[in-house]
BALOBA-1460 file (C-alpha; in Angstrom, 3 decimals):
// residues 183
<rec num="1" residu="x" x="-45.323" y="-77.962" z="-29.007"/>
<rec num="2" residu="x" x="-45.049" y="-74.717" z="-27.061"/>
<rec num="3" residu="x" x="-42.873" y="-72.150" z="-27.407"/>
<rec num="4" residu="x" x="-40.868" y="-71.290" z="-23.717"/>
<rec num="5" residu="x" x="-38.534" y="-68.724" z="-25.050"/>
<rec num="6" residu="x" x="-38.633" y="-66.319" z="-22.130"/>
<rec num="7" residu="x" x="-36.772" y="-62.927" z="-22.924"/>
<rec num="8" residu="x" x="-35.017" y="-61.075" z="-19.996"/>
<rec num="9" residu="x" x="-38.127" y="-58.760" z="-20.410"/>
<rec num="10" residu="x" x="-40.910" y="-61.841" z="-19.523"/>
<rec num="11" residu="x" x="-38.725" y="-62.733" z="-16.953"/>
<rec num="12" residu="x" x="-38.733" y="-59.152" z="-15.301"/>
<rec num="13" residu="x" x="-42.775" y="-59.106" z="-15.679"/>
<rec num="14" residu="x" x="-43.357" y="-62.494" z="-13.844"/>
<rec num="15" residu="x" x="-41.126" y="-61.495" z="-11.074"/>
<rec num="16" residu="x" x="-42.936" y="-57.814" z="-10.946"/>
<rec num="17" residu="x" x="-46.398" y="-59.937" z="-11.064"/>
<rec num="18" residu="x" x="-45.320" y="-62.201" z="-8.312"/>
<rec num="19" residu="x" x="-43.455" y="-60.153" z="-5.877"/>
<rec num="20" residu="x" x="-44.839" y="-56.827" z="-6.750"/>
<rec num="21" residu="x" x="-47.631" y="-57.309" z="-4.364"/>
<rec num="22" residu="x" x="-45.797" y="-58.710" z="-1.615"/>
<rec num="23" residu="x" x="-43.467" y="-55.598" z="-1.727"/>
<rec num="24" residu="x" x="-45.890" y="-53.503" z="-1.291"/>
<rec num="25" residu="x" x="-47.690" y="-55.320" z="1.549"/>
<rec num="26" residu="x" x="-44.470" y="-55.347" z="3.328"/>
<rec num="27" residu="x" x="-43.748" y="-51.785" z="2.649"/>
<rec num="28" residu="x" x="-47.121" y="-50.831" z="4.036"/>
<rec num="29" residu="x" x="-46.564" y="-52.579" z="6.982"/>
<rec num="30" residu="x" x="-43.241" y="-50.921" z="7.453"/>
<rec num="31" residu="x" x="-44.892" y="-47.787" z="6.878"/>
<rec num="32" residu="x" x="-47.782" y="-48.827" z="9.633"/>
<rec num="33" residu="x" x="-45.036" y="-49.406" z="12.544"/>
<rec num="34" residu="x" x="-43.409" y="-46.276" z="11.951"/>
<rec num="35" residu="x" x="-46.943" y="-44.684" z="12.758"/>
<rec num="36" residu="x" x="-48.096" y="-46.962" z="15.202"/>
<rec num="37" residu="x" x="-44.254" y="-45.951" z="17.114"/>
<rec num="38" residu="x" x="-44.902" y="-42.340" z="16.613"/>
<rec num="39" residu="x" x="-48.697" y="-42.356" z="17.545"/>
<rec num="40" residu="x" x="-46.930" y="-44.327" z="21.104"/>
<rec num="41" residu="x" x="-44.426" y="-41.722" z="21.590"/>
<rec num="42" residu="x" x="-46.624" y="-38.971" z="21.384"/>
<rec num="43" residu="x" x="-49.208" y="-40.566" z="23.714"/>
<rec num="44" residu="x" x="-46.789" y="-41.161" z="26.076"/>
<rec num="45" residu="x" x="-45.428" y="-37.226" z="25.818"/>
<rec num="46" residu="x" x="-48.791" y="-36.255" z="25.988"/>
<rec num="47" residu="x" x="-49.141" y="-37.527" z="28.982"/>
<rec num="48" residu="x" x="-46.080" y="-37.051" z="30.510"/>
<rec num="49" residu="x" x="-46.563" y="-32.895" z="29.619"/>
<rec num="50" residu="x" x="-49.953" y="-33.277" z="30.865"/>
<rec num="51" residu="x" x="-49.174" y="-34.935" z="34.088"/>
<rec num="52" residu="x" x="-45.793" y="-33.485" z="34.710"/>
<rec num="53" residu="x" x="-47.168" y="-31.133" z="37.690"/>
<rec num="54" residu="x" x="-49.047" y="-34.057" z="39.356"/>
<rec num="55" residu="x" x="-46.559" y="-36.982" z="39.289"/>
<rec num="56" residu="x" x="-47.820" y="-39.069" z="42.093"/>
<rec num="57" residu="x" x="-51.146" y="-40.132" z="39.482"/>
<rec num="58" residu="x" x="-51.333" y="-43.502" z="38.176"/>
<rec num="59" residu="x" x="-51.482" y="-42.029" z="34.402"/>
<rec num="60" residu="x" x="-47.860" y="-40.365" z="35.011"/>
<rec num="61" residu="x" x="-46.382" y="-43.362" z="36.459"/>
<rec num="62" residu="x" x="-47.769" y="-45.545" z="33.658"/>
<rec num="63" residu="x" x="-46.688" y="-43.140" z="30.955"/>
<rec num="64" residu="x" x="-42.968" y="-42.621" z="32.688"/>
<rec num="65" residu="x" x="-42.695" y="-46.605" z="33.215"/>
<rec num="66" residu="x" x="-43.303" y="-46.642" z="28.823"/>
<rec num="67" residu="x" x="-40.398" y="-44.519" z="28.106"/>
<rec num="68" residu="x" x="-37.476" y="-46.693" z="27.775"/>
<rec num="69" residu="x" x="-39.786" y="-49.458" z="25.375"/>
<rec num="70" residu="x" x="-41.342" y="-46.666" z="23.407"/>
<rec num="71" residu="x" x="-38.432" y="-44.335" z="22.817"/>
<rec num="72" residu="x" x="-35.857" y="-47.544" z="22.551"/>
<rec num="73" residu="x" x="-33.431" y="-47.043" z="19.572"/>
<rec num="74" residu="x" x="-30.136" y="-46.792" z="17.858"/>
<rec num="75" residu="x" x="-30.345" y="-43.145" z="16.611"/>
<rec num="76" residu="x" x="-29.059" y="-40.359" z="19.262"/>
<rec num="77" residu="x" x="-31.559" y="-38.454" z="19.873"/>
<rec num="78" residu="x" x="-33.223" y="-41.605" z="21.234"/>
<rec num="79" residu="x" x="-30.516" y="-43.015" z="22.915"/>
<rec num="80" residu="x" x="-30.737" y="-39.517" z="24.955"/>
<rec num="81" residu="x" x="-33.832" y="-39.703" z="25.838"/>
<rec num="82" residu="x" x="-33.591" y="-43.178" z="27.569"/>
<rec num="83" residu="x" x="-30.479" y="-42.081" z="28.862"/>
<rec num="84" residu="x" x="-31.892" y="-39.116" z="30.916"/>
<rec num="85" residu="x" x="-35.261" y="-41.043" z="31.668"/>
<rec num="86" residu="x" x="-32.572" y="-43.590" z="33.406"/>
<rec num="87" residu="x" x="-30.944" y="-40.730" z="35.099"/>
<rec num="88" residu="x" x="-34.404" y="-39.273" z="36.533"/>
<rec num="89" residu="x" x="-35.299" y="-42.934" z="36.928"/>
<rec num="90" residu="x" x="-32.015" y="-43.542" z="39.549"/>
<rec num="91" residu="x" x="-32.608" y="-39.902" z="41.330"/>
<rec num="92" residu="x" x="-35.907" y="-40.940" z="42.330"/>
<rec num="93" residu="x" x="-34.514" y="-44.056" z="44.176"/>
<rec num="94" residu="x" x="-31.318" y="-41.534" z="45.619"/>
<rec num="95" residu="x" x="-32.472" y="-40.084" z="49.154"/>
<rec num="96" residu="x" x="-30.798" y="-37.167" z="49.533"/>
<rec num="97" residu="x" x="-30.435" y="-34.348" z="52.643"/>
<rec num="98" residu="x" x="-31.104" y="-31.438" z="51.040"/>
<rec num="99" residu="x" x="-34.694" y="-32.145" z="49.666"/>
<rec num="100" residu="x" x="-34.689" y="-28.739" z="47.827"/>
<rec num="101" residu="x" x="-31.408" y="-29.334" z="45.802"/>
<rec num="102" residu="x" x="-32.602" y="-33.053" z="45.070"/>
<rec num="103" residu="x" x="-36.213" y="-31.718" z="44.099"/>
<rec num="104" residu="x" x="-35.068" y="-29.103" z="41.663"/>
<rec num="105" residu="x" x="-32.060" y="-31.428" z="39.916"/>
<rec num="106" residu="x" x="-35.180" y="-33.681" z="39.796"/>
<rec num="107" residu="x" x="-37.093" y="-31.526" z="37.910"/>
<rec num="108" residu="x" x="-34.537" y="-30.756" z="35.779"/>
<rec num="109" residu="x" x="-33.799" y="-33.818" z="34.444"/>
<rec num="110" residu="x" x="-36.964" y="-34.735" z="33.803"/>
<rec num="111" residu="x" x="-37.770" y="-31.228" z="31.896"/>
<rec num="112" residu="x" x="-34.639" y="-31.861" z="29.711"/>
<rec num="113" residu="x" x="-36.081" y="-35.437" z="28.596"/>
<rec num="114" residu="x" x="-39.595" y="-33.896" z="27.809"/>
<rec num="115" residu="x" x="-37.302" y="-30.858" z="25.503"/>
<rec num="116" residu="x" x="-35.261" y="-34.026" z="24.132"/>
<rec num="117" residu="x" x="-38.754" y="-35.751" z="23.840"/>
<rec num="118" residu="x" x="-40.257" y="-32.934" z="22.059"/>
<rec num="119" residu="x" x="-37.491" y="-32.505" z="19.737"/>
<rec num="120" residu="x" x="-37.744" y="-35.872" z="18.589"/>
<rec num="121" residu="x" x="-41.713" y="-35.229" z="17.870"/>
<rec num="122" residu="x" x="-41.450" y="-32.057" z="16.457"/>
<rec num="123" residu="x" x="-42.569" y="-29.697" z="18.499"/>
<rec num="124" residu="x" x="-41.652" y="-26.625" z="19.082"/>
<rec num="125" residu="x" x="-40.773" y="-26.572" z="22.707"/>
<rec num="126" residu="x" x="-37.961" y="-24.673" z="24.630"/>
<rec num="127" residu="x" x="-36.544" y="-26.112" z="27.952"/>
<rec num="128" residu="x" x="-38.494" y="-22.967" z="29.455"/>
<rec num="129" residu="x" x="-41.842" y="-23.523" z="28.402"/>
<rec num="130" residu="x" x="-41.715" y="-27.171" z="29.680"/>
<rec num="131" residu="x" x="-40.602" y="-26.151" z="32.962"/>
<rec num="132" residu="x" x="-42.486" y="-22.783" z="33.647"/>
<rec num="133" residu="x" x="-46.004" y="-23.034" z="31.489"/>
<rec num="134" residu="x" x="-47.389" y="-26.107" z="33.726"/>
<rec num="135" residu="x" x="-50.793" y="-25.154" z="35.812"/>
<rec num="136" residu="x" x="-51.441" y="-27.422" z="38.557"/>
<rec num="137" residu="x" x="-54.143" y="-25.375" z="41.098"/>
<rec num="138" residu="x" x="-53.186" y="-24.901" z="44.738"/>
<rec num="139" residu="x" x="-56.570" y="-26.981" z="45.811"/>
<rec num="140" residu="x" x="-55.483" y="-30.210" z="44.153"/>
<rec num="141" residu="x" x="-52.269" y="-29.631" z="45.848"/>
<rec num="142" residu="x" x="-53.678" y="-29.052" z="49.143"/>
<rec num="143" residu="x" x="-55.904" y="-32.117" z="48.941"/>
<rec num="144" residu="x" x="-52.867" y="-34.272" z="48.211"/>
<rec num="145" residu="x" x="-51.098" y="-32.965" z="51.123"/>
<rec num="146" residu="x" x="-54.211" y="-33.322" z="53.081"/>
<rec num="147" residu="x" x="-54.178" y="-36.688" z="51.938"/>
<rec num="148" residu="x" x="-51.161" y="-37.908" z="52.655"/>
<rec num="149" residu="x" x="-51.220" y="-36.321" z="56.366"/>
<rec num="150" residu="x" x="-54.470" y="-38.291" z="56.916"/>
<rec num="151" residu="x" x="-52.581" y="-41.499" z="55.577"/>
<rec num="152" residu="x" x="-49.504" y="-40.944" z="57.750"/>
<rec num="153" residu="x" x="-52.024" y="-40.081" z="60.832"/>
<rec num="154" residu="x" x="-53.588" y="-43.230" z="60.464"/>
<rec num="155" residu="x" x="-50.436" y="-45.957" z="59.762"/>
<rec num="156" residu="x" x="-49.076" y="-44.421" z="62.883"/>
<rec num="157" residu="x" x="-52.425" y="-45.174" z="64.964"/>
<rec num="158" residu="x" x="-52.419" y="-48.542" z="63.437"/>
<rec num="159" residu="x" x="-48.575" y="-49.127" z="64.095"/>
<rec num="160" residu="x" x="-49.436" y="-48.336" z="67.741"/>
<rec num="161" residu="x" x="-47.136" y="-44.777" z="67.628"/>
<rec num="162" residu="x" x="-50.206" y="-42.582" z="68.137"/>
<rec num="163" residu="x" x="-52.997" y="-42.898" z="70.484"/>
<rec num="164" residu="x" x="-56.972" y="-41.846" z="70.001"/>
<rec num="165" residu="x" x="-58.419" y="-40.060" z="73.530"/>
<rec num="166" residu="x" x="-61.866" y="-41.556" z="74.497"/>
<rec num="167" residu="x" x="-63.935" y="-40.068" z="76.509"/>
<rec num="168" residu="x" x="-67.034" y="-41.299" z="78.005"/>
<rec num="169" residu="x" x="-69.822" y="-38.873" z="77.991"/>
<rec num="170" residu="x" x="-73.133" y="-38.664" z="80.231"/>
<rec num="171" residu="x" x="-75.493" y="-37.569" z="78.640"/>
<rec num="172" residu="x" x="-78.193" y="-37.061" z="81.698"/>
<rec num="173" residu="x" x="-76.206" y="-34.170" z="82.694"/>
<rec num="174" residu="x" x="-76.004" y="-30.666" z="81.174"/>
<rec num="175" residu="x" x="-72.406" y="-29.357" z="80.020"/>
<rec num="176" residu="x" x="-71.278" y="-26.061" z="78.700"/>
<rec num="177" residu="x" x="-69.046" y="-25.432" z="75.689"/>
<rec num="178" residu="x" x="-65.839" y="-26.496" z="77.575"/>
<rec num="179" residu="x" x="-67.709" y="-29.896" z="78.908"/>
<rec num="180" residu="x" x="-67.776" y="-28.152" z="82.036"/>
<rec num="181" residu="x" x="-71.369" y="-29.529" z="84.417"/>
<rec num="182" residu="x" x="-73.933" y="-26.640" z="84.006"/>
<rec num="183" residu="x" x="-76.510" y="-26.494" z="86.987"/>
């Protein structure tokens, strides 16, 4: 017959033996969300600082629209950051009259949740550098506005508010620089 006296001490190994493994499975898993989050946040910040001069590109918008699932939680600092992201979120959908005042409140908000952002990620960041150290060149910007004048030019063609002038040219007969008839 066998002997199943199990001491306090057997029992304890068993239980270490069978859920010893699991534990640590689960704790490595734990581990491997809290560094999958942080890799997302800093992508996202990344971006955000990268594109925060040129906020009309696809990559900003993207980045912006992650903020409140990637920075979601119960602590404060978090809890700030989605609150001003909201904030900057609403001002963009608020029209306002004095473009300047609404551009630069704008801005601000948004610079305080990349300083909040940065906090959160460690980095050594001051509200100033955010807002000041961008470089964005004048080019870029003039081929945006270039752009969007081209864009506007042409919806108001198509939307019948602006007309083309055609003129029919004759090409048998000699004209000078003004389209004037040259003997």
């Amino acid at each position: 017959m066998m002997n199943l006296d199990f001491g306090i001490s057997d029992l304890l190994m068993i239980f270490a033996t069978f859920f010893g493994p699991i534990a640590a499975v689960q704790a490595q898993k734990y581990l491997e969300r809290l560094r999958q989050k942080d890799e997302s946040q800093r992508k996202i910040f990344t971006i955000l600082m990268i594109t925060r001069n040129n906020k009309m590109s696809l990559e900003h918008i993207n980045a912006l629209n992650s903020v409140p699932i990637e920075f979601y939680g119960k602590n404060a600092k978090l809890k700030e950051v989605c609150e001003l992201w909201r904030r900057y979120i609403e001002l963009l959908s608020t029209k306002y009259n004095d473009q300047d005042s609404w551009s630069e409140k704008l801005n601000e908000i948004y610079n305080y949740m990349l300083a909040e952002m940065a906090k959160i990620l460690k980095y050594d960041f001051t509200y100033t550098q955010i807002s000041k150290e961008g470089y964005f060149p004048q080019g870029y910007n003039n081929v945006e506005n270039e752009q969007f004048l081209l864009r506007l030019g042409m919806m108001e063609l198509l939307n019948g508010k602006r007309k083309i002038k055609i003129e029919i040219y004759d090409g048998s007969k000699n004209r000078d620089s003004q389209g004037a008839e040259t003997p």
